[in-house]
N, C-alpha and C positions, 0 to 999 in steps of 0.2 A: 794194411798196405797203404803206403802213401799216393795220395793224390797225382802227384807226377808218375807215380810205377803204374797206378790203374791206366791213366791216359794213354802211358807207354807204350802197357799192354794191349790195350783196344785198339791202337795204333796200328799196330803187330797183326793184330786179328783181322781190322780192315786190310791192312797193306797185302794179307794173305790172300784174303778173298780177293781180292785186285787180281793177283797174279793166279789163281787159280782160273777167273772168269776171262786171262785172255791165256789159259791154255797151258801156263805151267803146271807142272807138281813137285810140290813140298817136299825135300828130299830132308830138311831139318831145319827146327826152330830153333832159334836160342842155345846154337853150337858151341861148346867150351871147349878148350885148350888154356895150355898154361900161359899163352899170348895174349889171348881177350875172350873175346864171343862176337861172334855172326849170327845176327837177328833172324836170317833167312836166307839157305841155301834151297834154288830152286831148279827144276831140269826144265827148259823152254827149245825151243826147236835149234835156236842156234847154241845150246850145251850148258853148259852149271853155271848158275849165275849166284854170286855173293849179295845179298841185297840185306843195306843199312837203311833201317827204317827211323826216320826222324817226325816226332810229333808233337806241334805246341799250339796251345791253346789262342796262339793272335802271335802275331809280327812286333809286339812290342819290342823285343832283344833280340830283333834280325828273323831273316827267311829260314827257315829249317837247312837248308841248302847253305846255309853258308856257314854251320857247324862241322859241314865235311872240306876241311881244310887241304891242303896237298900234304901233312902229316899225315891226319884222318886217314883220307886216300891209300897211299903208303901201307897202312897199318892194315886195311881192311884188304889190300891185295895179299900183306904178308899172312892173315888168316885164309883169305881163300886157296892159295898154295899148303898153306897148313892141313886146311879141311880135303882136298885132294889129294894129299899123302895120305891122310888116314882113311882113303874110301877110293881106292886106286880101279875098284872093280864099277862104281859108279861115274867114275870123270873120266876112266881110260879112253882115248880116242875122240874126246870131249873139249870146244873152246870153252874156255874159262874169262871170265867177265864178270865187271863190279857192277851193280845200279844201286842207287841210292830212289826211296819214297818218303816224300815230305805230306806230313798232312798237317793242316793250320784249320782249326779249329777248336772250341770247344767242348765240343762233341762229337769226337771220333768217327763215326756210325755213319756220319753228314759229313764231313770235314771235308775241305778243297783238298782231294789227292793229287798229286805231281809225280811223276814217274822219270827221274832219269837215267838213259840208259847207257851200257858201256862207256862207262867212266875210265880215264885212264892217269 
């Protein structure tokens, strides 16, 4: 695996435990459709949250945050409608919401996490 996919992934891993330790649960990692993929689908008190996790080793080529463009955006609500059609019995009754997690580091595990939420 490449150097970027390991980060990616640890990324992913911390971004997890983030959301676990304030209270979500993991309804699905690394969700496919023939649209894209959603890094993290989680259930949190206010309902299924879409979360794009961005991880990079420094700020040399900008804030993680600002790889989520108003396309990006776009693209990531049109999978979280995606992933709600196909799981009708988990979202029914459920607000649906984007967050984006940045982490800028090195070293994943440590890395400054950023959490933003309901993105629109």
């Amino acid at each position: 695996m490449a150097r970027k996919d390991e980060l990616g992934r640890a990324g992913e891993d911390r971004a997890a435990d983030h959301l676990r330790s304030r209270g979500y649960e993991i309804l699905d990692r690394n969700w496919r459709c023939d649209q894209g993929e959603l890094d993290i689908v989680a259930l949190g008190d206010d309902g299924v949250v879409a979360v794009e996790v961005k991880t990079r080793s420094g700020t040399r080529f900008g804030h993680p945050f600002e790889a989520v463009d108003e396309r990006k955006l776009r693209r990531l609500w049109r999978l979280a409608y995606a992933w709600r059609r196909a799981h009708p019995e988990l979202a029914r009754g459920r607000r649906l919401c984007v967050d984006v997690i940045a982490l800028i580091g090195p070293d994943p595990a440590v890395a400054l996490l950023e959490h933003a939420e309901g993105l629109w």
